[in-house]
BAMAR-644154 format. One record per atom (N, C-alpha, C, O): x, y, z; atom name; residue in three letters; residue number from 1. Coordinates in steps of 0.1 Angstrom, whole numbers, plus 5000, padded with zeros to 4 digits. Layout:
<atoms>
[[X; Y; Z]; CA; ALA; NUM]
...
</atoms>
This chain:
<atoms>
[[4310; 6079; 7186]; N; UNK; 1]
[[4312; 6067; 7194]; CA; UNK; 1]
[[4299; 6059; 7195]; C; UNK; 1]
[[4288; 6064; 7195]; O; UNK; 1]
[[4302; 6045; 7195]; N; UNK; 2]
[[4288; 6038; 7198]; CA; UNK; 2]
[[4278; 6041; 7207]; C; UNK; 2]
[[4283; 6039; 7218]; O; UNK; 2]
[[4266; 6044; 7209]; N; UNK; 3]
[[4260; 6049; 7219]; CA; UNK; 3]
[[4255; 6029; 7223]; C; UNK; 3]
[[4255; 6027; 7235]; O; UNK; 3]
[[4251; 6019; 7216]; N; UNK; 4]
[[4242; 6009; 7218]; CA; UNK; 4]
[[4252; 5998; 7222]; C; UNK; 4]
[[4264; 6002; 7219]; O; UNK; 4]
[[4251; 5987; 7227]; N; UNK; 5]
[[4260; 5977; 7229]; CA; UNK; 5]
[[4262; 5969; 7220]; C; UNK; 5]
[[4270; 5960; 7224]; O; UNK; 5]
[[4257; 5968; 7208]; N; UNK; 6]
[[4260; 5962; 7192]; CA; UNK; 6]
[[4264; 5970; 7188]; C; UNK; 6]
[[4270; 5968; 7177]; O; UNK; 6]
[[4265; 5981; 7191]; N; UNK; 7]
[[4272; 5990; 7178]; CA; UNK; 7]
[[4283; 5990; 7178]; C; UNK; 7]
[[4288; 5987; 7188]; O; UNK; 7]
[[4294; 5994; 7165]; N; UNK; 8]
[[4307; 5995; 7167]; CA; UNK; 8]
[[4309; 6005; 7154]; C; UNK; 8]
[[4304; 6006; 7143]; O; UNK; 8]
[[4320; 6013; 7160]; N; UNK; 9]
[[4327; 6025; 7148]; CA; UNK; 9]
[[4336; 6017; 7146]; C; UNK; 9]
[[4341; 6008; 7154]; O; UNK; 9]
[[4340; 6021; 7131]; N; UNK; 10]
[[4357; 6013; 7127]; CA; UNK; 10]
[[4363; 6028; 7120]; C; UNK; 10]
[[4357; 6037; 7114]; O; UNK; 10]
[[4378; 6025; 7125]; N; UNK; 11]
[[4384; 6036; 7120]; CA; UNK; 11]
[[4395; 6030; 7112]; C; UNK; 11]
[[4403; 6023; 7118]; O; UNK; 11]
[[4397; 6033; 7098]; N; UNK; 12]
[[4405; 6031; 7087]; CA; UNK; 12]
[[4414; 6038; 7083]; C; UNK; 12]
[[4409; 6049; 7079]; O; UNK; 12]
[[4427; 6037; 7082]; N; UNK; 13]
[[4433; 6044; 7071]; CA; UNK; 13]
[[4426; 6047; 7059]; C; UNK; 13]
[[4419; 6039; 7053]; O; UNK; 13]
[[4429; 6061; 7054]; N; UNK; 14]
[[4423; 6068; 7044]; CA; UNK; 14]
[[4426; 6063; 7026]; C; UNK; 14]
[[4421; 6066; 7015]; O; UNK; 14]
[[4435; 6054; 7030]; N; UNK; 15]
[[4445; 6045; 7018]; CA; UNK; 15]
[[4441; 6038; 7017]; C; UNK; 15]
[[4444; 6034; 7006]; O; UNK; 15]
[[4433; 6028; 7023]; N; UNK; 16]
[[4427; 6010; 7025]; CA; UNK; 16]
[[4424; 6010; 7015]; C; UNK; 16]
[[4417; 6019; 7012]; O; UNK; 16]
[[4427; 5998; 7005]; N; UNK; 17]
[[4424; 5997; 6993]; CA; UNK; 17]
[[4408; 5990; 6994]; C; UNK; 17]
[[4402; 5993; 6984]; O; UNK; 17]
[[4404; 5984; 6999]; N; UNK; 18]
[[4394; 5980; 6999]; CA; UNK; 18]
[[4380; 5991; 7006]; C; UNK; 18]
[[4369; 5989; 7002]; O; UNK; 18]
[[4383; 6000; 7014]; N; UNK; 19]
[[4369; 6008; 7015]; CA; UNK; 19]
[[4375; 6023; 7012]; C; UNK; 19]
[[4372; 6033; 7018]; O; UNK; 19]
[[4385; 6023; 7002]; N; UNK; 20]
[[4391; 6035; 6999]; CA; UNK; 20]
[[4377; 6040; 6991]; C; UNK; 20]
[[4375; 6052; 6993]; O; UNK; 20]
[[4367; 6033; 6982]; N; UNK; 21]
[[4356; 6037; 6977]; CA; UNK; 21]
[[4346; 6034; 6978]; C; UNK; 21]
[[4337; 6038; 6970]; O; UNK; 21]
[[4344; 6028; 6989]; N; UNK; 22]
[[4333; 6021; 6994]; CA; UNK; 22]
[[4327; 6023; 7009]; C; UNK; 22]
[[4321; 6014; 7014]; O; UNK; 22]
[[4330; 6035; 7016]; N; UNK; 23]
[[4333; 6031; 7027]; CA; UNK; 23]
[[4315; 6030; 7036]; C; UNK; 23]
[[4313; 6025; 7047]; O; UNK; 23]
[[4304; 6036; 7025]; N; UNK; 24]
[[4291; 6035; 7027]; CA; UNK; 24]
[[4288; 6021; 7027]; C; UNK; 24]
[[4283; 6016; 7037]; O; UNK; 24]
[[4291; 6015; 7018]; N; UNK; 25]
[[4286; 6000; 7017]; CA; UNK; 25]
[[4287; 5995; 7031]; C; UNK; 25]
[[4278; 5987; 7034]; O; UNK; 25]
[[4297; 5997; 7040]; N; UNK; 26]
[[4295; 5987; 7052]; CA; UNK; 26]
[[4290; 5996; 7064]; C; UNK; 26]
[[4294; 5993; 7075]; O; UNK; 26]
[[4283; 6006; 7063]; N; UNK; 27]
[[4270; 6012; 7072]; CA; UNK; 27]
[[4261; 6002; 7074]; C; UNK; 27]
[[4256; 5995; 7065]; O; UNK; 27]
[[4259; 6000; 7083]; N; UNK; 28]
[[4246; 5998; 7091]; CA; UNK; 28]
[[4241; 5980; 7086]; C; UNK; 28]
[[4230; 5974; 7084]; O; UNK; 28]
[[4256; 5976; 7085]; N; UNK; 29]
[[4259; 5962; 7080]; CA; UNK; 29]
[[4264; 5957; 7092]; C; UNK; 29]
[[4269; 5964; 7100]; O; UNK; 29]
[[4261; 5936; 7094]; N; UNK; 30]
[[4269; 5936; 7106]; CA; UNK; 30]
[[4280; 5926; 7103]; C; UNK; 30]
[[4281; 5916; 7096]; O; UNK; 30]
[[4289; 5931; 7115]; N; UNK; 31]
[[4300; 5930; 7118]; CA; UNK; 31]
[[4301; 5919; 7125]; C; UNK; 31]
[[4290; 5919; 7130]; O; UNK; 31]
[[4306; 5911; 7128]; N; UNK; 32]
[[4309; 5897; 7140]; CA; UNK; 32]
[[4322; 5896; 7145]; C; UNK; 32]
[[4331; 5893; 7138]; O; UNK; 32]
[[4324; 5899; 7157]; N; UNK; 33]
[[4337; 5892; 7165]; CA; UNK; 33]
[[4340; 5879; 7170]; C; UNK; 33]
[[4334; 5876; 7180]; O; UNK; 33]
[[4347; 5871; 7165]; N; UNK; 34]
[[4350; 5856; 7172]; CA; UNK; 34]
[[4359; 5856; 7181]; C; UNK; 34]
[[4371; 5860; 7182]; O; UNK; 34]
[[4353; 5853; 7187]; N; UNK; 35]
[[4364; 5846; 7201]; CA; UNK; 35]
[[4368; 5831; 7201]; C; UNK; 35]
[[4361; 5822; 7207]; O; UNK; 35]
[[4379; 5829; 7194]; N; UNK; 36]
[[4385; 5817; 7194]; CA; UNK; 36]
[[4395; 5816; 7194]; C; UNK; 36]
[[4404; 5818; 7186]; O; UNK; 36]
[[4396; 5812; 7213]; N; UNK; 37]
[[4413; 5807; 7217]; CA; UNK; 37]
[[4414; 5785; 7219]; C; UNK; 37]
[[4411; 5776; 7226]; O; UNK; 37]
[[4421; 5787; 7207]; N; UNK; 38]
[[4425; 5771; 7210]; CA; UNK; 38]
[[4411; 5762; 7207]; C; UNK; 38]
[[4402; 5761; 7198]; O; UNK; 38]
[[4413; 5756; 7217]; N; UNK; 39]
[[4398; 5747; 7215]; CA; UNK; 39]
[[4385; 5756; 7227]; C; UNK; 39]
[[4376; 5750; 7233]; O; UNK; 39]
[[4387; 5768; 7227]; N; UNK; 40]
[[4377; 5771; 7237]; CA; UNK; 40]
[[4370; 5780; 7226]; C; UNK; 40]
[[4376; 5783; 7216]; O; UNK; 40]
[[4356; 5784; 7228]; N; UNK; 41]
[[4350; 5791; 7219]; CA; UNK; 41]
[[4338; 5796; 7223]; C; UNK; 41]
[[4328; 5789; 7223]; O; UNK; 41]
[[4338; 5810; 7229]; N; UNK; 42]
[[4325; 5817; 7231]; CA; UNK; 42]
[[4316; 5820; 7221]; C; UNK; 42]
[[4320; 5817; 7210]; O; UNK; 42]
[[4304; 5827; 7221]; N; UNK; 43]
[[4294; 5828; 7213]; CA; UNK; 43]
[[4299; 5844; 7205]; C; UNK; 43]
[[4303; 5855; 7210]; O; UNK; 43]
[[4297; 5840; 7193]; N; UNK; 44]
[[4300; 5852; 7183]; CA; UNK; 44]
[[4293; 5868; 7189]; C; UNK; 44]
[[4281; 5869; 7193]; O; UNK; 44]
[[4300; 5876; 7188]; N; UNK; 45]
[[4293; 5890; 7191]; CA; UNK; 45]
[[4292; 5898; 7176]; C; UNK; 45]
[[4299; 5901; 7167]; O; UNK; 45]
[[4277; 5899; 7179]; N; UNK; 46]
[[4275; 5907; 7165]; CA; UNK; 46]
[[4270; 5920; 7166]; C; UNK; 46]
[[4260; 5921; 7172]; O; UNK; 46]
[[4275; 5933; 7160]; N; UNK; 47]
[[4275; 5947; 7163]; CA; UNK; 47]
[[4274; 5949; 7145]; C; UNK; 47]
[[4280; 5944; 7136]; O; UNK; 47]
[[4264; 5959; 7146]; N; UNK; 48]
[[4263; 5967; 7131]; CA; UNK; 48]
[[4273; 5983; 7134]; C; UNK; 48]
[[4276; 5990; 7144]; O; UNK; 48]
[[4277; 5984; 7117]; N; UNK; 49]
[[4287; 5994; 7119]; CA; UNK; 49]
[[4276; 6006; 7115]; C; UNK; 49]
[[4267; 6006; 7106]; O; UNK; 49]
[[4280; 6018; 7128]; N; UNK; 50]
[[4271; 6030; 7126]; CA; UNK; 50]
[[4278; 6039; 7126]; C; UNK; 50]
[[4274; 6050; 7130]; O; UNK; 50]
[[4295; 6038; 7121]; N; UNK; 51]
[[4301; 6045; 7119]; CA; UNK; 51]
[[4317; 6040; 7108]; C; UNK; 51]
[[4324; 6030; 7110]; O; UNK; 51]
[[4320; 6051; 7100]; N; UNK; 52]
[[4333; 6049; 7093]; CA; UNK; 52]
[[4340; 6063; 7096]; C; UNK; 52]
[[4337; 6074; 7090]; O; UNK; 52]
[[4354; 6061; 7108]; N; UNK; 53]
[[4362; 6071; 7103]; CA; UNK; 53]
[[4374; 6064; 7097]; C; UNK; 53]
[[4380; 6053; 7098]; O; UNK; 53]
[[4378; 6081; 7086]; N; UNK; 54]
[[4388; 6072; 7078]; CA; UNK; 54]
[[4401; 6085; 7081]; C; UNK; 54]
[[4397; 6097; 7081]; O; UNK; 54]
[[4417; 6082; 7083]; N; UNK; 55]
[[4423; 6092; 7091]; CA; UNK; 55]
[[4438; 6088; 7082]; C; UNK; 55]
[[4441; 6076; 7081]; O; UNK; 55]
[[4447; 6099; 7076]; N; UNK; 56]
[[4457; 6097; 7070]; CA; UNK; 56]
[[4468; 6092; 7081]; C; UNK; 56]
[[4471; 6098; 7091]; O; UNK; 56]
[[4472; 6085; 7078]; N; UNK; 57]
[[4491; 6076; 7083]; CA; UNK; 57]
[[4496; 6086; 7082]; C; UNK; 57]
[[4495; 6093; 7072]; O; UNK; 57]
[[4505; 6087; 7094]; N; UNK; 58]
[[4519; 6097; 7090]; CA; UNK; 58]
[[4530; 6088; 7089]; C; UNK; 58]
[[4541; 6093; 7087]; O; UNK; 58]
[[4530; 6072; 7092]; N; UNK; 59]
[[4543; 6064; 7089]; CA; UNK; 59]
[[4543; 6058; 7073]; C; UNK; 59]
[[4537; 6049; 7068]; O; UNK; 59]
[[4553; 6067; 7067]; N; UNK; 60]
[[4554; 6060; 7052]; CA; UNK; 60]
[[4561; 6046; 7053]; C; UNK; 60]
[[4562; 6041; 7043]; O; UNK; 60]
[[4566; 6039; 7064]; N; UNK; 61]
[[4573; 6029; 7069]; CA; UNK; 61]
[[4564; 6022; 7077]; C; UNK; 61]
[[4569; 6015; 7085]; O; UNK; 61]
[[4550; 6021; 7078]; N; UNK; 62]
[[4542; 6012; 7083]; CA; UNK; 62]
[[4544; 5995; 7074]; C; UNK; 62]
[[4545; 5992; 7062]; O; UNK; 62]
[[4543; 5991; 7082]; N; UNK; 63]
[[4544; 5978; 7077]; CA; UNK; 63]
[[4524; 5969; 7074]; C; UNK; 63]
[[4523; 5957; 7072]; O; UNK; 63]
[[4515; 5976; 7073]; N; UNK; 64]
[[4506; 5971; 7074]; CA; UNK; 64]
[[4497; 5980; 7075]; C; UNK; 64]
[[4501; 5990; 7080]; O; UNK; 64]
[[4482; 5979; 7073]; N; UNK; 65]
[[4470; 5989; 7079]; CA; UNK; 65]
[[4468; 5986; 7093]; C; UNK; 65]
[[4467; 5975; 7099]; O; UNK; 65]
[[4467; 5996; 7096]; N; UNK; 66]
[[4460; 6000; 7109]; CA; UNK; 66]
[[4446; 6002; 7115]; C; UNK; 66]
[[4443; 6014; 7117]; O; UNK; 66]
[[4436; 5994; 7119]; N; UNK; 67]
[[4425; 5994; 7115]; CA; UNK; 67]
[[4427; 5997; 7132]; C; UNK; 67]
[[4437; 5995; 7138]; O; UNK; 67]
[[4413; 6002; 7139]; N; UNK; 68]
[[4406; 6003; 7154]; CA; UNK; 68]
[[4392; 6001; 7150]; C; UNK; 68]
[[4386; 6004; 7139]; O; UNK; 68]
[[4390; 5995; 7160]; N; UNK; 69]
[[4376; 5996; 7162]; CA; UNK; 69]
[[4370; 6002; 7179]; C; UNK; 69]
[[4376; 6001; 7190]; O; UNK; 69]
[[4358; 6007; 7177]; N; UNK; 70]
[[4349; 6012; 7191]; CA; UNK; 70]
[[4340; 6005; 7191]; C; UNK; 70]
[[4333; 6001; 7181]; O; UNK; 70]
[[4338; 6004; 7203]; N; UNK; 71]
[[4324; 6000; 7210]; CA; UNK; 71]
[[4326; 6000; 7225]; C; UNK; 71]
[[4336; 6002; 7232]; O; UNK; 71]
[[4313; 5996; 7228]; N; UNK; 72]
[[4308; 6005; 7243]; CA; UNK; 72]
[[4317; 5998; 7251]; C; UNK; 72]
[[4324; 5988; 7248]; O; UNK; 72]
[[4315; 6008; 7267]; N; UNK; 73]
[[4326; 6001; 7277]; CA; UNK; 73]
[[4316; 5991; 7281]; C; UNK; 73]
[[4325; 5983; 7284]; O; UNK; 73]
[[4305; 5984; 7283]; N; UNK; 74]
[[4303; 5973; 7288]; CA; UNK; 74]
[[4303; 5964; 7279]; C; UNK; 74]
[[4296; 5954; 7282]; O; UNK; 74]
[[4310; 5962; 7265]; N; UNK; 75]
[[4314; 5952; 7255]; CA; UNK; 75]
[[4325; 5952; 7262]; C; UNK; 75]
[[4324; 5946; 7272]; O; UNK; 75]
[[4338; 5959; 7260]; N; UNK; 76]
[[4348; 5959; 7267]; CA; UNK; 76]
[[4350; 5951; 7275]; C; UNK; 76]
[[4355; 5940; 7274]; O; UNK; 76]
[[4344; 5957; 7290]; N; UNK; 77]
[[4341; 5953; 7303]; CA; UNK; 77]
[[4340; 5936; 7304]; C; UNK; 77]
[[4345; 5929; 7312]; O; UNK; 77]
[[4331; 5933; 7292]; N; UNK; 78]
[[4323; 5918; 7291]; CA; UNK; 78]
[[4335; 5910; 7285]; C; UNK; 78]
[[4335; 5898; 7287]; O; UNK; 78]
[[4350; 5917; 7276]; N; UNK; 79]
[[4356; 5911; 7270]; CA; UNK; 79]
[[4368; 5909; 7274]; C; UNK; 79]
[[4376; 5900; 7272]; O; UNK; 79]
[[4369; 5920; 7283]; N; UNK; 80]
[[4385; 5917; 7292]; CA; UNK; 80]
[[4381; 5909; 7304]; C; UNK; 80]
[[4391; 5906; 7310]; O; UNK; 80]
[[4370; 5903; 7310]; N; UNK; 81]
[[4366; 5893; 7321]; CA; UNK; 81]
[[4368; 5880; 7312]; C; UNK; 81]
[[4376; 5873; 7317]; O; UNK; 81]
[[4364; 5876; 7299]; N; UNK; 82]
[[4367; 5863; 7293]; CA; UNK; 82]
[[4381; 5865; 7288]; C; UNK; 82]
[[4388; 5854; 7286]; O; UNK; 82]
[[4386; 5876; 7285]; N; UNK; 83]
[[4402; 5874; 7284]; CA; UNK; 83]
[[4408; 5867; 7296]; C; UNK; 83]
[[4414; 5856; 7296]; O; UNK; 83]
[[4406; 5877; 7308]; N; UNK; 84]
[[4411; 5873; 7318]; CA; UNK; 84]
[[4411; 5857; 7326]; C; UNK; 84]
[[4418; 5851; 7334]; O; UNK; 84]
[[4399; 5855; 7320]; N; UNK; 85]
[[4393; 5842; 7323]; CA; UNK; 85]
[[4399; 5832; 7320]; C; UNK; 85]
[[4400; 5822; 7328]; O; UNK; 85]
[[4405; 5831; 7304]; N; UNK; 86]
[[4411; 5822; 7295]; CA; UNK; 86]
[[4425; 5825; 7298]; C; UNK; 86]
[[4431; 5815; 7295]; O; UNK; 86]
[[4433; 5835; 7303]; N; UNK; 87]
[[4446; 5835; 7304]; CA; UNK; 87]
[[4448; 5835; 7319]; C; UNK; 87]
[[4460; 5832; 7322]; O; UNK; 87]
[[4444; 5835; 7325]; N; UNK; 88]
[[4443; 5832; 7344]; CA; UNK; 88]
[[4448; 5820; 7345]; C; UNK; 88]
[[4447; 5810; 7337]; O; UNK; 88]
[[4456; 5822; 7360]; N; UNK; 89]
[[4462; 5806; 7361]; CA; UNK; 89]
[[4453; 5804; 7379]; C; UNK; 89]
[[4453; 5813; 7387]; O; UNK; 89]
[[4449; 5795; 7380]; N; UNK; 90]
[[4447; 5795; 7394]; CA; UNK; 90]
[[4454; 5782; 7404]; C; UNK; 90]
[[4453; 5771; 7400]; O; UNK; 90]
[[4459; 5785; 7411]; N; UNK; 91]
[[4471; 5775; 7422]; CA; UNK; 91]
[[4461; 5772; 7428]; C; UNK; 91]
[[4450; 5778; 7427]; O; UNK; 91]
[[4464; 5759; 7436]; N; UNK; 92]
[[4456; 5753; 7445]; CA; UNK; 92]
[[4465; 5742; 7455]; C; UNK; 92]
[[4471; 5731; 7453]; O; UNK; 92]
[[4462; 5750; 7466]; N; UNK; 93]
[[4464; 5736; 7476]; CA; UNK; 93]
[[4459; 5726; 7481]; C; UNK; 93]
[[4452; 5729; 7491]; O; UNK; 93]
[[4460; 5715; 7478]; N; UNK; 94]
[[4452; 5705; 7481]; CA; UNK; 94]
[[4461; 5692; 7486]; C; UNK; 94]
[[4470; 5688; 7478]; O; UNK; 94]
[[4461; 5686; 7501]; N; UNK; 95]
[[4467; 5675; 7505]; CA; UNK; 95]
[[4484; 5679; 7505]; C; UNK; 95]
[[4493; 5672; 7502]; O; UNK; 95]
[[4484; 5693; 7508]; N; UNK; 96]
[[4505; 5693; 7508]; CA; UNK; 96]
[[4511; 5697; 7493]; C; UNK; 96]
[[4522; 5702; 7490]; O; UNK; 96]
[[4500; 5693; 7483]; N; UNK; 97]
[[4501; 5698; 7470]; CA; UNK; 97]
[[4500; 5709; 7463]; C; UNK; 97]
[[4489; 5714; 7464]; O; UNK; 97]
[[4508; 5716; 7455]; N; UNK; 98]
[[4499; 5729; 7446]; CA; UNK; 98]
[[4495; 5721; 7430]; C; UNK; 98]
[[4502; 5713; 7423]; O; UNK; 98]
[[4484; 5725; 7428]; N; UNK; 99]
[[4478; 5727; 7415]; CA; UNK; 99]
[[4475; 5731; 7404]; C; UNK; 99]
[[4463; 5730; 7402]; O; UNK; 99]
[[4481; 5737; 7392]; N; UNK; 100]
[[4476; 5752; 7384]; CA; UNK; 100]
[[4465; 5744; 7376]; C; UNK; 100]
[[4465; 5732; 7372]; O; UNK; 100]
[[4455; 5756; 7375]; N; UNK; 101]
[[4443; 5750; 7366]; CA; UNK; 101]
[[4439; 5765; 7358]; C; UNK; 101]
[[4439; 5777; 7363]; O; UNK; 101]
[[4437; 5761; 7348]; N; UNK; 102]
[[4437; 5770; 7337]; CA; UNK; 102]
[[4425; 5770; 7328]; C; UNK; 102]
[[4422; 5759; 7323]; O; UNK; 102]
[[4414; 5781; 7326]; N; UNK; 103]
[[4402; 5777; 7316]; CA; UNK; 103]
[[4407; 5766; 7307]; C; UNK; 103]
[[4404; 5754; 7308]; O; UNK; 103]
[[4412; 5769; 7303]; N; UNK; 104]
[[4414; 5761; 7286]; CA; UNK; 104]
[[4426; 5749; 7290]; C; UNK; 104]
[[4434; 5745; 7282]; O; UNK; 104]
[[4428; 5744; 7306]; N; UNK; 105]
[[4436; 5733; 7308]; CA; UNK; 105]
[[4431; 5733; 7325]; C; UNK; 105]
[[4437; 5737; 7335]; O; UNK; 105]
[[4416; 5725; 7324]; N; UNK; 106]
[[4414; 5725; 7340]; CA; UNK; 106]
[[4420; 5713; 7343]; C; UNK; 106]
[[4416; 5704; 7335]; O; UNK; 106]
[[4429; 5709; 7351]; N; UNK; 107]
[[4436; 5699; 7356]; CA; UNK; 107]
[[4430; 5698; 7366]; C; UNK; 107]
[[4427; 5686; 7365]; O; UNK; 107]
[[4425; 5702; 7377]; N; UNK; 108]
[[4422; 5704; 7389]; CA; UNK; 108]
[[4405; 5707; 7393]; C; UNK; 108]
[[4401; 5709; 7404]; O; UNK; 108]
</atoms>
Protein backbone atom coordinates (compact mmCIF):
# COMPACT_ATOMS: atom_id res chain seq x y z
CA UNK A 1 0.00 0.00 0.00
CA UNK A 2 1.10 3.57 -0.44
CA UNK A 3 2.99 4.71 2.52
CA UNK A 4 3.40 8.73 0.98
CA UNK A 5 0.37 10.97 -0.08
CA UNK A 6 1.39 10.98 -3.91
CA UNK A 7 1.79 7.59 -4.03
CA UNK A 8 -0.70 5.25 -5.53
CA UNK A 9 -0.69 1.25 -6.23
CA UNK A 10 -2.82 0.17 -9.22
CA UNK A 11 -4.18 -3.17 -9.33
CA UNK A 12 -4.94 -4.81 -12.84
CA UNK A 13 -6.32 -7.65 -14.21
CA UNK A 14 -3.59 -10.14 -15.19
CA UNK A 15 -5.17 -10.10 -18.98
CA UNK A 16 -5.00 -6.20 -19.60
CA UNK A 17 -3.88 -6.06 -22.86
CA UNK A 18 -2.01 -3.08 -22.57
CA UNK A 19 0.34 -3.71 -19.27
CA UNK A 20 -0.10 -7.58 -19.84
CA UNK A 21 3.86 -6.88 -20.93
CA UNK A 22 4.74 -3.97 -19.63
CA UNK A 23 3.67 -3.65 -16.37
CA UNK A 24 7.45 -2.16 -15.21
CA UNK A 25 7.26 0.64 -17.61
CA UNK A 26 4.68 2.52 -15.46
CA UNK A 27 6.82 2.28 -12.04
CA UNK A 28 7.74 5.12 -10.56
CA UNK A 29 5.90 7.15 -13.43
CA UNK A 30 3.31 9.73 -12.67
CA UNK A 31 -0.09 9.20 -12.66
CA UNK A 32 -2.75 12.34 -12.47
CA UNK A 33 -6.28 12.38 -11.22
CA UNK A 34 -8.83 15.02 -12.64
CA UNK A 35 -11.52 16.21 -10.96
CA UNK A 36 -13.84 17.45 -13.39
CA UNK A 37 -17.49 17.80 -12.47
CA UNK A 38 -19.43 20.00 -15.09
CA UNK A 39 -17.95 23.36 -15.20
CA UNK A 40 -16.28 23.03 -11.69
CA UNK A 41 -12.65 21.93 -11.73
CA UNK A 42 -10.22 21.40 -8.89
CA UNK A 43 -6.40 21.21 -9.19
CA UNK A 44 -5.06 17.90 -10.76
CA UNK A 45 -3.55 15.38 -8.13
CA UNK A 46 -0.49 13.90 -9.18
CA UNK A 47 0.81 10.54 -7.48
CA UNK A 48 3.73 8.28 -8.95
CA UNK A 49 2.91 4.59 -9.20
CA UNK A 50 5.15 2.59 -6.56
CA UNK A 51 3.26 -0.28 -7.16
CA UNK A 52 1.65 -2.88 -9.84
CA UNK A 53 -0.63 -5.68 -8.64
CA UNK A 54 -1.83 -7.77 -11.30
CA UNK A 55 -4.74 -10.55 -10.03
CA UNK A 56 -6.71 -13.14 -12.32
CA UNK A 57 -10.81 -12.52 -12.96
CA UNK A 58 -12.82 -15.28 -12.06
CA UNK A 59 -15.89 -13.63 -14.25
CA UNK A 60 -15.53 -15.04 -17.81
CA UNK A 61 -18.80 -12.72 -18.26
CA UNK A 62 -17.18 -9.50 -17.12
CA UNK A 63 -18.20 -6.98 -19.33
CA UNK A 64 -14.98 -4.86 -19.09
CA UNK A 65 -11.48 -4.50 -17.02
CA UNK A 66 -11.47 -4.02 -13.70
CA UNK A 67 -8.88 -1.72 -12.65
CA UNK A 68 -8.43 -0.27 -8.45
CA UNK A 69 -6.39 1.93 -7.48
CA UNK A 70 -4.76 2.83 -3.66
CA UNK A 71 -3.69 5.53 -2.02
CA UNK A 72 -3.47 7.01 1.42
CA UNK A 73 -6.49 7.66 3.71
CA UNK A 74 -5.79 11.36 3.85
CA UNK A 75 -6.10 11.51 -0.23
CA UNK A 76 -9.29 9.82 0.33
CA UNK A 77 -10.26 11.88 3.33
CA UNK A 78 -9.31 15.11 0.98
CA UNK A 79 -11.54 13.50 -1.83
CA UNK A 80 -14.74 12.49 -0.29
CA UNK A 81 -14.96 16.37 1.49
CA UNK A 82 -14.88 17.80 -2.36
CA UNK A 83 -17.24 15.07 -3.40
CA UNK A 84 -19.34 15.84 -0.76
CA UNK A 85 -18.94 19.44 -1.41
CA UNK A 86 -20.02 19.33 -5.13
CA UNK A 87 -23.00 16.94 -4.52
CA UNK A 88 -24.38 18.74 -1.14
CA UNK A 89 -27.51 20.62 -1.44
CA UNK A 90 -27.84 23.27 1.25
CA UNK A 91 -31.66 24.84 2.17
CA UNK A 92 -31.96 28.11 3.42
CA UNK A 93 -34.34 30.27 5.06
CA UNK A 94 -34.44 33.49 4.26
CA UNK A 95 -37.63 36.14 4.53
CA UNK A 96 -40.46 33.07 4.86
CA UNK A 97 -38.44 31.54 1.90
CA UNK A 98 -36.40 28.25 1.38
CA UNK A 99 -33.44 28.26 -0.90
CA UNK A 100 -31.29 25.22 -2.29
CA UNK A 101 -27.78 26.25 -3.17
CA UNK A 102 -25.50 23.83 -4.60
CA UNK A 103 -21.38 24.17 -5.31
CA UNK A 104 -21.71 23.89 -8.82
CA UNK A 105 -25.34 26.04 -8.81
CA UNK A 106 -24.98 28.76 -5.93
CA UNK A 107 -28.29 30.49 -6.33
CA UNK A 108 -28.27 31.78 -2.95
Amino acid sequence: MPENENEIVVKIPDDYYYVRSGTEEILNKEFIIRSDYENYHVEDEKFIVVGVELYKQNDMFSYGQSTTFYVTNEYLNKYREELNLYYSTVRSLFANKYYESQMRKPLF
